[in-house]
C-alpha positions in Angstrom: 115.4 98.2 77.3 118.8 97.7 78.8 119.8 101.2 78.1 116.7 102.8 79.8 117.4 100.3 82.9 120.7 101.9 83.0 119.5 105.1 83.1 115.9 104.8 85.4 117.1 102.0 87.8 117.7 104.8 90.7 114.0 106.1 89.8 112.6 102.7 90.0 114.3 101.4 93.0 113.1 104.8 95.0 109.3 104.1 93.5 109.6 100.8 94.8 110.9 102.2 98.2 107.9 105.3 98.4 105.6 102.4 97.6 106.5 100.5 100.5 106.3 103.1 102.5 102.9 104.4 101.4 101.5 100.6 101.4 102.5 99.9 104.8 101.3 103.2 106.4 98.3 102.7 105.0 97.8 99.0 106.7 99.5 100.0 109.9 96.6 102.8 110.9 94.0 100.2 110.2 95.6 98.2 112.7 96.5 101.0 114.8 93.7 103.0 115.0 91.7 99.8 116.4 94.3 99.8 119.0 93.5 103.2 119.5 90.1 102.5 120.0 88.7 105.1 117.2 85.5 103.6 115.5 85.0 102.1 112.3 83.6 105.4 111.1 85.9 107.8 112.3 88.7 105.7 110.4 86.8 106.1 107.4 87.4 109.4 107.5 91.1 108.9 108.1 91.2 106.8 105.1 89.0 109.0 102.7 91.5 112.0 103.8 94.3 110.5 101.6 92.2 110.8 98.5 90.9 114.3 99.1 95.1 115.3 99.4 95.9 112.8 96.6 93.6 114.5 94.0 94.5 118.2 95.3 98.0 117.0 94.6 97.2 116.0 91.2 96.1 119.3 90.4 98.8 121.8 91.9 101.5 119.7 91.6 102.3 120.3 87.7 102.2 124.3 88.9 104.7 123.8 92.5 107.0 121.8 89.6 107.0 124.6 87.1 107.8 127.5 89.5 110.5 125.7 91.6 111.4 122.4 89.5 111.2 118.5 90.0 114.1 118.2 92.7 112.9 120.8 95.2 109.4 119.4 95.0 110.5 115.8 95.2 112.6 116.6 98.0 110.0 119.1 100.3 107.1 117.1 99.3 109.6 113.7 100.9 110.2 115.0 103.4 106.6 116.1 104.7 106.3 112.5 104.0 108.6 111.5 106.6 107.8 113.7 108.9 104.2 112.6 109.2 105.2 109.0 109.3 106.5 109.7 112.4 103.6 111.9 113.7 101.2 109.5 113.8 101.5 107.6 117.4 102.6 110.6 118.7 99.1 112.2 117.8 96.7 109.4 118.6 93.8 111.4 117.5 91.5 110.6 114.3 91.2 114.7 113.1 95.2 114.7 113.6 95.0 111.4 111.6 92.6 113.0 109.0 94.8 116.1 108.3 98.0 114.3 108.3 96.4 111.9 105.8 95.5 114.7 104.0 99.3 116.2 103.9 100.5 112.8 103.2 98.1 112.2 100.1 99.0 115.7 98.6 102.6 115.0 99.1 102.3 111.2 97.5 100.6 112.4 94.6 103.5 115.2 93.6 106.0 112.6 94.1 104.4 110.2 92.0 103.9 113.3 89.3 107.5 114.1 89.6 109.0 110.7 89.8 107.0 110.0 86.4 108.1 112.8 84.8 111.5 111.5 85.1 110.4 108.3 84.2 109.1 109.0 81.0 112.0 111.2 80.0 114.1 108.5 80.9 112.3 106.2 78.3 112.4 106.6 74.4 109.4 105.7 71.9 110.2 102.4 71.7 111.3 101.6 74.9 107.7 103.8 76.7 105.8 100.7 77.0 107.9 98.5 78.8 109.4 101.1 81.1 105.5 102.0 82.3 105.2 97.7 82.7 108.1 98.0 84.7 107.0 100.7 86.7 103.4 98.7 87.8 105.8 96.4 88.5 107.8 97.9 90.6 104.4 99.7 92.0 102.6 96.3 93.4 106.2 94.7 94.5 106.5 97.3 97.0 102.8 97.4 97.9 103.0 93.6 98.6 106.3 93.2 100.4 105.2 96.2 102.7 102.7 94.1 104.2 105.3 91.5 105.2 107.5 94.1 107.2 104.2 94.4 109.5 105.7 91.2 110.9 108.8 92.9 112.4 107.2 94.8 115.0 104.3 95.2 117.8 102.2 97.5 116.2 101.3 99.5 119.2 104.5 100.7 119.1 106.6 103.1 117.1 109.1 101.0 115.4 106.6 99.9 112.7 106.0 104.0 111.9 109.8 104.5 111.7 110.3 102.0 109.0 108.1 103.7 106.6 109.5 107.2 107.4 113.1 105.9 106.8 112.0 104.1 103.3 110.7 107.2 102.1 113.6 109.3 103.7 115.8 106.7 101.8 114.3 106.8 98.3 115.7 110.6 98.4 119.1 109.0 97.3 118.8 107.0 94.3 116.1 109.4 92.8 118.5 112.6 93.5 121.9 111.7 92.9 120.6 110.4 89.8 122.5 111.5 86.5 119.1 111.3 84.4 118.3 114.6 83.5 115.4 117.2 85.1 112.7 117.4 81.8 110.7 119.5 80.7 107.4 119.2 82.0 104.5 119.9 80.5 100.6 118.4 80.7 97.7 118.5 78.9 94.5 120.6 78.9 91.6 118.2 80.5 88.7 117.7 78.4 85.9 119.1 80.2 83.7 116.4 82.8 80.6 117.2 80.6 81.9 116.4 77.0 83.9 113.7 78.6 80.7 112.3 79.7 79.0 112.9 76.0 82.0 111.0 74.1 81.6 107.7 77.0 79.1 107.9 80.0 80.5 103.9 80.7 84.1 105.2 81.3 82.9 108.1 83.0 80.2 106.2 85.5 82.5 103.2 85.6 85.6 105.6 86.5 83.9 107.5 90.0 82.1 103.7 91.0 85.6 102.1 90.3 87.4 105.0 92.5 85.3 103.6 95.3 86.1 100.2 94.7 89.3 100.4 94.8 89.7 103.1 97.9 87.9 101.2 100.1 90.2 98.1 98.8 93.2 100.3 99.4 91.8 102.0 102.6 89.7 99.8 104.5 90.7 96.2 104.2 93.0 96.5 107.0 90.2 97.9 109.5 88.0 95.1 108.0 90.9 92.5 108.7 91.3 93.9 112.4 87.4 94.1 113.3 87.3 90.2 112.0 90.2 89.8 114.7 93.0 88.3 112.1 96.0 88.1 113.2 98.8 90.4 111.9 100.3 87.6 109.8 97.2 86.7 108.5 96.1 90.5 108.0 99.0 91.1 105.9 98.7 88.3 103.7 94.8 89.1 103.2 96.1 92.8 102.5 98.8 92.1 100.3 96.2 89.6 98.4 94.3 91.8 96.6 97.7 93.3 95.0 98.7 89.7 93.6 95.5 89.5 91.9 95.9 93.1 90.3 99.3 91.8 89.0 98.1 88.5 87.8 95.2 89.4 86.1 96.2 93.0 84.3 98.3 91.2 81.6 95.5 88.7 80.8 92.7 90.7 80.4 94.4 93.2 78.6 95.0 90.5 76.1 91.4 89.9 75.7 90.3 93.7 75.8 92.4 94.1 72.0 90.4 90.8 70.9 86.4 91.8 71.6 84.1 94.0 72.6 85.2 96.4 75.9 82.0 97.0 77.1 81.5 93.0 77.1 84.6 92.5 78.9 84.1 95.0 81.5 80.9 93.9 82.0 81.9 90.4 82.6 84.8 91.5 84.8 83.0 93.7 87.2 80.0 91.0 87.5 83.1 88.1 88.1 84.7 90.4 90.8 81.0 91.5 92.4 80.5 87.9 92.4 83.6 87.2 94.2 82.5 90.2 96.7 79.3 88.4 97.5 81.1 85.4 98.6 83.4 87.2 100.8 80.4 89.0 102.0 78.5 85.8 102.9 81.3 83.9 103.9 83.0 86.1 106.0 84.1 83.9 108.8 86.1 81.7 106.5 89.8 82.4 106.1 90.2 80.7 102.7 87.1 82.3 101.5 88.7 85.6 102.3 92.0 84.8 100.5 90.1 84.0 97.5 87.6 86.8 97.3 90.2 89.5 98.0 92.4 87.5 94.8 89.3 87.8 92.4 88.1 90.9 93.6 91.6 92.8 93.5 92.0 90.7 89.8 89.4 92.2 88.3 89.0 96.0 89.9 92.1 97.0 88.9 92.4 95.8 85.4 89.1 98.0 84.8 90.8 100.6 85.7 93.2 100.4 82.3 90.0 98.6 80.3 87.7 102.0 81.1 90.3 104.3 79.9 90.8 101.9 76.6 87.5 101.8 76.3 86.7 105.7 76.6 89.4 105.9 73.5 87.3 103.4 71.4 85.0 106.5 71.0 87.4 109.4 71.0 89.9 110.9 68.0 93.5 110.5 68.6 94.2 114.2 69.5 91.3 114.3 72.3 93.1 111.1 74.3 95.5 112.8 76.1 93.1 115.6 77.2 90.4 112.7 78.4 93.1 111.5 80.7 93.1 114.4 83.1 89.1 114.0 83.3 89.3 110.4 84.0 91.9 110.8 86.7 89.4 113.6 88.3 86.3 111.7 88.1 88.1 108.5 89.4 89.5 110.7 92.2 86.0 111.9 93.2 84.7 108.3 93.8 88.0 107.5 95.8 87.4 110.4 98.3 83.8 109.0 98.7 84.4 105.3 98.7 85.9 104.5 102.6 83.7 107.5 103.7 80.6 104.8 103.0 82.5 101.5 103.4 83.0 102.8 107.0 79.3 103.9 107.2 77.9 100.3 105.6 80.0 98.4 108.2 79.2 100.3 111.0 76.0 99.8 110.6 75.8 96.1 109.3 79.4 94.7 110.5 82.5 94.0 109.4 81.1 92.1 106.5 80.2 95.3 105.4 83.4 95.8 103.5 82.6 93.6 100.8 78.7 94.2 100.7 80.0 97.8 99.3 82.4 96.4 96.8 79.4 93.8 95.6 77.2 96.7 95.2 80.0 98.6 93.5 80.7 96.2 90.7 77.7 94.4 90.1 76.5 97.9 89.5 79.3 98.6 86.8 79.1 95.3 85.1 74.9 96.4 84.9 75.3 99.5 83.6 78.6 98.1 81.3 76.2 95.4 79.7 73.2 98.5 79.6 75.8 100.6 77.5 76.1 97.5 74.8 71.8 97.8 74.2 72.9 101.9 73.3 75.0 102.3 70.4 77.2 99.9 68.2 81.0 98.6 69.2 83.1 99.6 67.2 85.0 96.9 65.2 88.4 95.2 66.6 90.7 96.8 64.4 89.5 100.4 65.0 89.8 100.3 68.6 91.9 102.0 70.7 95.6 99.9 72.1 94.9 99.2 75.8 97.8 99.9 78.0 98.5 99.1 81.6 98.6 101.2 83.8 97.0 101.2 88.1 94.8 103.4 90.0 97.3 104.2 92.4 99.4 106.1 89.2 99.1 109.7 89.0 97.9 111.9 86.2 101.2 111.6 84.3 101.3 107.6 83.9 98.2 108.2 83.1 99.0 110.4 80.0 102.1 108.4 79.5 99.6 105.3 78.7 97.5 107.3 76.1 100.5 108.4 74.4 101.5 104.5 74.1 98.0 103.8 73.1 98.1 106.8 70.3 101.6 105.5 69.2 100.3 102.4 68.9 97.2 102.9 67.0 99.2 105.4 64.1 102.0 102.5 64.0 98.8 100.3 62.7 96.9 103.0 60.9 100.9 102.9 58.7 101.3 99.5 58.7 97.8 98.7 57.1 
């Protein structure tokens, strides 16, 4: 482990700086397009842009890397990064906001591709595991502390839109001059949405209703948080809240996941965090209430992200995981484009309380149709499921392969060691 920290710190420090910046952009047009006076609505579609560029990137970015290479794509695909970041007040108009989300989720989701490419070269068999812990690590400490450095500056301003753009413009360094070698990159062929479907209908219907979960998590609880009237301290912390629970819950329920039945687990997950949802929805002018929902809620949506994809395995061979992975990614990717699109429709309508009537209606409905699924066919016993492996919505397709490859490793050490 020491050796691959030796070798992947420069990686993971300029993740943890793109994180930052991508976290903290995302919180700071919430707050600024309030300012800006654009409605709830129209910031939905500011929001839902990222997704739309973030699952274009997913696809083309494997083909820009094999014609020019990791480093110029990192580097061009950085820099458009920047250079929006600064863009924004300067263009105080939500279409300008909707295609320069649309730039910046394109470019975010090559850099991820790329900077996990490296990653995983970086690590060996052994070490694979750990280094993709580390990296969900490294993922939700620069989410988090990005809503702190809303705290430095007025938000009308620019100053809070050039901290971002230098981040990124500084994670160029320890990514480029590192020594770590360009690999070879290569991906799998995606399995096709329709066979995908066939092999698990719960990981494929759980996968699009969890990628609206968690983009209207990601993309709207800052607009929810200004229409309530929080201030930016208390925004932040609300913000940065669902995050801890991601990272506080992932290692728990995973735990459990290896010890019983998926389909029970996610069932009971999605109903727990739906609960949660409720009570935010209900209790809405209650600070603490807030605090708590958004710990529960962000606890168990983005766990189920790592429990669907174990559980789509349970029913797959070894040799089909990999080739799932890309399908899952997609159909998780269509629900994300969708999800603040009708966040920002449900609270214009009803409120600001609207936010977390759309995540209750989101889970409950996955933990229903989780606990339908068990009435369908018989789980498969504990020692023939699949390994689960960690892994966040916010990684790209290649973590995403990364974790089956872990989970496939895992599995054939067992399969020998029986």
């Amino acid at each position: 482990m020491l050796q691959f920290l030796k070798s992947a710190w420069p990686l993971l420090l300029g993740m943890m700086l793109l994180m930052v910046g991508n976290g903290m952009q995302g919180t700071l047009l919430g707050i600024r397009g309030e300012i800006e006076g654009f409605s709830t609505y129209e910031m939905s579609f500011v929001m839902s842009a990222y997704f739309v560029g973030f699952l274009g990137g997913s696809r083309l970015a494997p083909e820009m890397i094999r014609r020019v290479g990791h480093v110029r794509v990192f580097a061009a695909l950085a820099s458009f990064i920047s250079a929006v970041l600064i863009l924004y007040p300067t263009l105080a108009s939500p279409w300008a906001w909707v295609a320069g989300r649309v730039l910046i989720g394109f470019c975010f989701s090559g850099v991820y591709v790329t900077a996990e490419s490296w990653l995983n070269n970086a690590a060996t068999n052994e070490t694979r595991g750990q280094s993709l812990s580390l990296y969900m690590i490294v993922q939700m400490l620069g989410v988090v502390s990005a809503q702190g450095l809303l705290l430095v500056a007025d938000p009308s301003g620019y100053v809070l839109f050039v901290i971002p753009s230098v981040l990124v413009s500084i994670s160029f360094a320890p990514i480029l001059l590192s020594i770590s070698p360009t690999p070879a990159f290569d991906t799998t062929k995606p399995m096709s949405l329709l066979e995908l479907y066939h092999n698990s209908p719960l990981g494929f219907v759980g996968m699009i209703l969890l990628g609206g979960i968690f983009s209207a998590q990601f993309g709207m609880s800052a607009v929810f948080a200004t229409q309530l009237g929080l201030s930016i301290r208390d925004l932040s912390i609300f913000v940065a809240t669902f995050y801890i629970g991601a990272t506080l819950f992932q290692y728990p329920l995973g735990w459990m996941s290896d010890r019983m039945d998926r389909r029970v687990l996610i069932m009971f997950v999605a109903l727990a965090g739906g609960a949660a949802a409720v009570f935010g929805w209900l209790f809405t002018d209650s600070y603490s209430m807030l605090l708590l929902a958004a710990l529960i809620v962000g606890g168990t949506s983005n766990p189920l992200y790592s429990l669907l994809i174990a559980h789509t395995n349970d029913f797959l061979d070894t040799e089909d995981m990999a080739a799932a992975s890309g399908g899952l990614v997609f159909v998780n990717g269509l629900g994300a484009i969708a999800g603040p699109v009708a966040t920002g429709w449900i609270m214009e309508t009803s409120g600001p309380s609207g936010f977390f009537l759309f995540l209750a209606v989101l889970l409950i409905a996955t933990g229903v149709y989780a606990g339908y699924r068990t009435t369908r066919r018989a789980a498969p016993s504990v020692e023939d499921t699949a390994a689960y492996s960690p892994v966040m919505p916010t990684a790209s397709p290649v973590a995403v392969e990364v974790a089956q490859e872990i989970a496939i490793e895992t599995m054939q050490e067992e399969e020998v060691s029986q």
